[in-house]
Backbone bond lengths (Angstrom), bond angles and torsions (degrees), N, CA, C in turn:
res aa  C-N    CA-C-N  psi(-1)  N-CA   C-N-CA  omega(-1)  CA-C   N-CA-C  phi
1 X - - - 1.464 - - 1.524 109.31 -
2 X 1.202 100.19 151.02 1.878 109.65 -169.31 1.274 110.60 -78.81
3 X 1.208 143.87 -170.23 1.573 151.47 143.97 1.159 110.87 -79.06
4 X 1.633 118.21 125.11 1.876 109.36 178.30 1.577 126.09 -71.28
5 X 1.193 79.28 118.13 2.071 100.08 -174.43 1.563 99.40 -79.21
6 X 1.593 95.87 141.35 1.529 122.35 174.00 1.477 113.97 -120.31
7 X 1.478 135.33 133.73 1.175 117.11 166.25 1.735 115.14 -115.72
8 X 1.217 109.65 147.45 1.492 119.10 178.25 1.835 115.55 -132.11
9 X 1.259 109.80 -152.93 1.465 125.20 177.76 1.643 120.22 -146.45
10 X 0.869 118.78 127.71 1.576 125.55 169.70 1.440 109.42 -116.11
11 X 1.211 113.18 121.44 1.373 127.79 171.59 1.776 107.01 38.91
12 X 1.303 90.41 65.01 1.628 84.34 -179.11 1.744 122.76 89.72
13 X 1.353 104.90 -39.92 1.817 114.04 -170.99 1.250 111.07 -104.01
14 X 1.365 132.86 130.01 1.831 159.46 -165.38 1.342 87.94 -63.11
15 X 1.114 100.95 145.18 1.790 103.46 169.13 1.925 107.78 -160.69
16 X 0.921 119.80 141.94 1.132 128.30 -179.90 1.660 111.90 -94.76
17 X 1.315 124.03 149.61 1.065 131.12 167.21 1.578 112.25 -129.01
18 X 1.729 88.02 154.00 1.798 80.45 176.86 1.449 104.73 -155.84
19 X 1.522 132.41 160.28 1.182 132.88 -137.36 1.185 103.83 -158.79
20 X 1.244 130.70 160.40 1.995 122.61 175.15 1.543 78.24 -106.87
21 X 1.582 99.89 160.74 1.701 112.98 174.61 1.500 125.44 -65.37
22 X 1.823 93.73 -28.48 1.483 88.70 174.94 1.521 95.21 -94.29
23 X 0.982 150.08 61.29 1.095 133.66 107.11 1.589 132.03 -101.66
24 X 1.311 93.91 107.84 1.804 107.30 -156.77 1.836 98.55 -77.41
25 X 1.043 130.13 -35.17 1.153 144.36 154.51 1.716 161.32 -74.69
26 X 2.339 77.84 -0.62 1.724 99.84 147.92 1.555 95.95 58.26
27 X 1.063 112.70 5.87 1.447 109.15 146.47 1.147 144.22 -56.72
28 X 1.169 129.29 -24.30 1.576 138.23 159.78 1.479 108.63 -104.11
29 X 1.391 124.56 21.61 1.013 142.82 179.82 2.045 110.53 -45.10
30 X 1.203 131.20 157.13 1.335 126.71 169.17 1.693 120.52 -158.43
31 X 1.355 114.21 106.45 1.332 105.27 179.64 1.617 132.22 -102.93
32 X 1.279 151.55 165.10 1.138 145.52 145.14 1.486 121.98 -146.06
33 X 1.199 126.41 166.51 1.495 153.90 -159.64 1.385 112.65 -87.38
34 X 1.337 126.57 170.01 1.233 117.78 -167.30 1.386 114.64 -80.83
35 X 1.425 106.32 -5.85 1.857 102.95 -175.80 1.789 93.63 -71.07
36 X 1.103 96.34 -64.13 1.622 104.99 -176.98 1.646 122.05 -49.04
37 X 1.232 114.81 -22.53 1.614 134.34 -177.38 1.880 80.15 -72.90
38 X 1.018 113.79 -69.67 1.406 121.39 -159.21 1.656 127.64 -60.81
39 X 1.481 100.88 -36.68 1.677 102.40 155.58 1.700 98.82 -86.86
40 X 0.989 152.69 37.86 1.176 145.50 101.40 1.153 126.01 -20.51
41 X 1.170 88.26 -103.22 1.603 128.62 167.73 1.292 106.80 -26.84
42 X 1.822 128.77 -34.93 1.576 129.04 -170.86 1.652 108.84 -95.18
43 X 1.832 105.77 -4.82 1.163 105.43 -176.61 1.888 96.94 -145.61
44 X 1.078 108.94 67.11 1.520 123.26 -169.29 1.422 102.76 -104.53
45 X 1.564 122.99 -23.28 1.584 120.17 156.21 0.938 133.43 -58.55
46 X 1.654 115.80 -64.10 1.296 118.20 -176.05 2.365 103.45 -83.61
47 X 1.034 112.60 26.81 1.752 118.61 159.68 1.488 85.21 -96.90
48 X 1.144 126.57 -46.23 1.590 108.87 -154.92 1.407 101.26 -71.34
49 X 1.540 110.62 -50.37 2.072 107.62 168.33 1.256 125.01 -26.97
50 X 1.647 113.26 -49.74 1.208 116.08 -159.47 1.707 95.80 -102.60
51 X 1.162 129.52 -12.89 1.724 112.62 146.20 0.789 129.23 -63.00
52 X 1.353 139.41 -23.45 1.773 133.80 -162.79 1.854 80.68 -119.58
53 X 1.358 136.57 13.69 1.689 108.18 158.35 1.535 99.74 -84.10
């Protein structure tokens, strides 16, 4: 199961947020924009490497 995603706007630009469930208070909360969504997305292999070390 995923982390529950929120979406909003900053000054005009879409941004996603995302949260672990136990955090009921989005306190360790973390968002970014589509530039950042997108080198993601271009480097979504080596995130997965460096999660499971």
């Amino acid at each position: 199961m995923g982390m529950p995603v929120e979406y909003s706007e900053f000054k005009g630009n879409k941004l996603i947020q995302l949260y672990a469930e136990a955090d009921a208070e989005k306190k360790y909360a973390f968002s970014f924009g589509k530039t950042k969504a997108k080198l993601i997305m271009e480097n979504i292999k080596e995130i997965e490497k460096f999660a499971k070390d």
